[in-house]
C-alpha positions, 0 to 999 in steps of 0.5 A, spaced: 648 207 846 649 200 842 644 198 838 644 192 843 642 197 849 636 200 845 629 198 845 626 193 839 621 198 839 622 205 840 618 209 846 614 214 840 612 207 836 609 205 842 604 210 844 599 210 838 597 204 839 597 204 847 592 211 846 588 207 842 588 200 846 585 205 853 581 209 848 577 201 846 577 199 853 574 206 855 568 204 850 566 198 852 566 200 859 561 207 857 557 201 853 555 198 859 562 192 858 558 185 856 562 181 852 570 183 853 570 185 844 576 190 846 582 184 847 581 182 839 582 190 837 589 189 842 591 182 839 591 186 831 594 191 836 599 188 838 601 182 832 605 186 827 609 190 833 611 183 835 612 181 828 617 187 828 620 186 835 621 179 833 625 180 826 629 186 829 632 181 835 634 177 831 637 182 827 641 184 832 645 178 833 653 178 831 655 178 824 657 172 826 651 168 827 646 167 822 641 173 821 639 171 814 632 171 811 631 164 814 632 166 821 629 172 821 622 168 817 622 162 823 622 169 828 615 171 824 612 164 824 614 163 831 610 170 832 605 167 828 603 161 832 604 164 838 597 168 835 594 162 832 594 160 839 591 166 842 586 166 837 584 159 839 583 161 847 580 168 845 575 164 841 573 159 847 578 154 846 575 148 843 578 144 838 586 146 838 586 147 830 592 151 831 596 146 830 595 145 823 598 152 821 604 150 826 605 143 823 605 148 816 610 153 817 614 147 821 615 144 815 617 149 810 622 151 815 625 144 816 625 145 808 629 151 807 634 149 812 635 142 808 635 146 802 639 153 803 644 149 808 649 146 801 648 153 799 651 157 805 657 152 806 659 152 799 659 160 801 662 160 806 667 155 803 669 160 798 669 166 802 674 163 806 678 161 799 677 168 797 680 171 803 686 165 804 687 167 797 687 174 797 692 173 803 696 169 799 696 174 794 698 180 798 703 177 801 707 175 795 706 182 792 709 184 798 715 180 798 715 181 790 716 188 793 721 187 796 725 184 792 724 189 787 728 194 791 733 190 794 735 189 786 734 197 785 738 198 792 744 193 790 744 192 784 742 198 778 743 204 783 749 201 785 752 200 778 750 208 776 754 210 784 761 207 780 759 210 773 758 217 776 765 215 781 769 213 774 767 219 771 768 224 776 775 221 776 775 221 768 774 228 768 780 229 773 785 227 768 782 230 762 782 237 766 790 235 768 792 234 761 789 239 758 783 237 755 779 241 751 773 245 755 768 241 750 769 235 752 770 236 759 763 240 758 760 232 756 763 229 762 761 234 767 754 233 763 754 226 763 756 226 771 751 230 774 745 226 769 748 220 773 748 223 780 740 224 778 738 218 776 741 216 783 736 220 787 730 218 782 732 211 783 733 212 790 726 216 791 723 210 787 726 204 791 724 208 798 716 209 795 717 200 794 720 199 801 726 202 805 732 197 807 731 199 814 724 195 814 725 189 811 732 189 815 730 191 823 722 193 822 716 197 823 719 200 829 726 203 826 723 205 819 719 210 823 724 212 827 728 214 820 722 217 817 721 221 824 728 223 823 728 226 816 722 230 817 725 234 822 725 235 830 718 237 831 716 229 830 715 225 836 714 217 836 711 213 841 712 206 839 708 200 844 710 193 839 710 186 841 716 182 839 715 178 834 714 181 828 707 183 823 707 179 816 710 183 811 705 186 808 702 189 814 708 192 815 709 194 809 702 198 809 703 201 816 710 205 814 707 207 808 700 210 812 706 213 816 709 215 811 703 219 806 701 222 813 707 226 814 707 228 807 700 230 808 703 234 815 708 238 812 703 240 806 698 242 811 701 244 817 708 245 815 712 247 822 706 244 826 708 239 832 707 231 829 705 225 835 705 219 831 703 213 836 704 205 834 702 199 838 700 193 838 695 188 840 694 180 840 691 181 832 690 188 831 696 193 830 694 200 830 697 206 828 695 214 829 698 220 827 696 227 829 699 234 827 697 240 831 696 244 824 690 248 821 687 242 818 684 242 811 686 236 809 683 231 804 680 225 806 679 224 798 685 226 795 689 221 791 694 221 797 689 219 803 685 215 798 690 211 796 692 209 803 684 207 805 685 202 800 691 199 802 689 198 808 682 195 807 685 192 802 688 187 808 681 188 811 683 194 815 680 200 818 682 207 816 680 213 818 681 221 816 679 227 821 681 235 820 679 240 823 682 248 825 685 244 831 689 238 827 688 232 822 689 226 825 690 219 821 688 212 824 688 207 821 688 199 823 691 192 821 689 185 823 696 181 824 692 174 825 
């Protein structure tokens, strides 16, 4: 049950003051009734749990309304006033001096409103600042991101692919005339660092952003990821046509990417379901294995990519058990 469907007050709060309401009654009828004390003990009865009842309904309201101190002060003067008005009734009517106290609290009221209204704009203007910049921020990131790989890719990788070509025909020559098996050692040496640096250099500019990403998006980058993790990964993709903002992207392929990881460390051979879709704001994603589970939610890999998602204010989540580890994860695309 929501929050919203529970009572203010639960029924085992109830039942004490109930049982001692009866029991008060019970001793002013046994006392020969007379003058009805009983309903004074009721209203001390009853004035904190209204009090409770009061300030619990208001902070129920949605995060969006405003449920600070204020609020929830108005709520208990109201409870106030309103027992201020059954005092005077209790006690005969007569002169109405509730609306002293009421004319009180309405004033400290009207002040704190006047008062606290500069301060909460001026919050809610820098936490919008805040969020538009930090947006900002990641947006740039992402696109530095991917200007870095697109130079590594095109540039510093391409550059070591035709060294390691020239000296793989270098070495050709020099072993058709003759040359000595020392030099012809140095340069086999020389190819196979530069055929090494190739894969670091590929390794490193596929842990920025893949070119299939920036180029044909989200949906043809895990199909490639699924590809090279073998026949046991199936995707299912449900994606609208305009594409998420670079940085979204960016963090959905990589929370795709260590969750794969995470699947053939934990259950290497185990069937792997990764689901993707995609709402009016939200892009969701979801990979399951049908491993032994063990994974931690902890660890550097999975850590790393709940920052990343709550980073752009996204929801990231880590469930293994003996029957599968399953990954979601949340990103907001408006």
């Amino acid at each position: 049950m929501s929050d919203r469907g529970k009572p203010l007050i639960g029924r085992a709060a109830l039942v004490p003051p109930a049982a001692l309401a009866v029991l008060l009654l019970a001793i002013w009828a046994f006392s020969g009734a007379g003058y009805f004390w009983p309903m004074w003990a009721w209203f001390g009865l009853a004035l904190p749990l209204a009090l409770v009842a009061a300030v619990r309904r208001v902070r129920r309201r949605p995060e969006s309304a405003n449920r600070g101190l204020g609020t929830q002060a108005l709520a208990g003067c109201t409870v106030l006033v309103v027992g201020g008005v059954a005092i005077w009734l209790m006690s005969g009517a007569g002169y109405f001096w509730p609306i002293w106290p009421a004319m009180g609290l309405a004033v400290g009221a009207t002040l704190h409103r006047t008062l606290a209204r500069p301060r909460e704009r001026q919050l809610e203007v820098r936490v919008q600042e805040l969020t538009r910049t930090r947006a900002g921020a990641v947006d740039v990131q992402a696109s530095e991101l991917r200007r870095i790989e697109r130079d590594l890719h095109d540039g510093a990788q391409a550059r070591l692919v035709a060294l390691s070509m020239q000296i793989g025909r270098a070495e050709e020559r020099l072993a058709g005339k003759g040359a000595d098996q020392g030099d012809l050692d140095l340069l086999r040496q020389a190819r196979q660092e530069a055929t090494a640096a190739i894969s670091e250099l590929r390794d490193l500019a596929r842990g920025i952003a893949p070119p299939v990403l920036a180029d044909r998006g989200l949906r043809a980058a895990v199909s490639s990821l699924a590809e090279r993790s073998g026949a046991n990964v199936k995707v299912h993709t449900d994606l609208i046509e305009r594409r998420p903002p670079p940085a979204i992207e960016n963090a959905a392929y990589f929370v795709v990417a260590e969750s794969l990881t995470n699947a053939s460390k934990h259950a290497p051979g185990a069937p792997v379901q990764i689901t993707i879709w995609c709402g009016p704001s939200q892009l969701g994603i979801v990979v399951a294995d049908e491993g032994p589970g063990g994974a931690d939610a902890g660890g550097s890999g999975l850590s790393g990519l709940r920052k990343r998602v709550q980073a752009l204010d996204g929801w990231f989540e880590v469930s293994s058990t003996p029957e599968g580890t399953t990954i979601r994860a949340t990103l907001p695309i408006e």
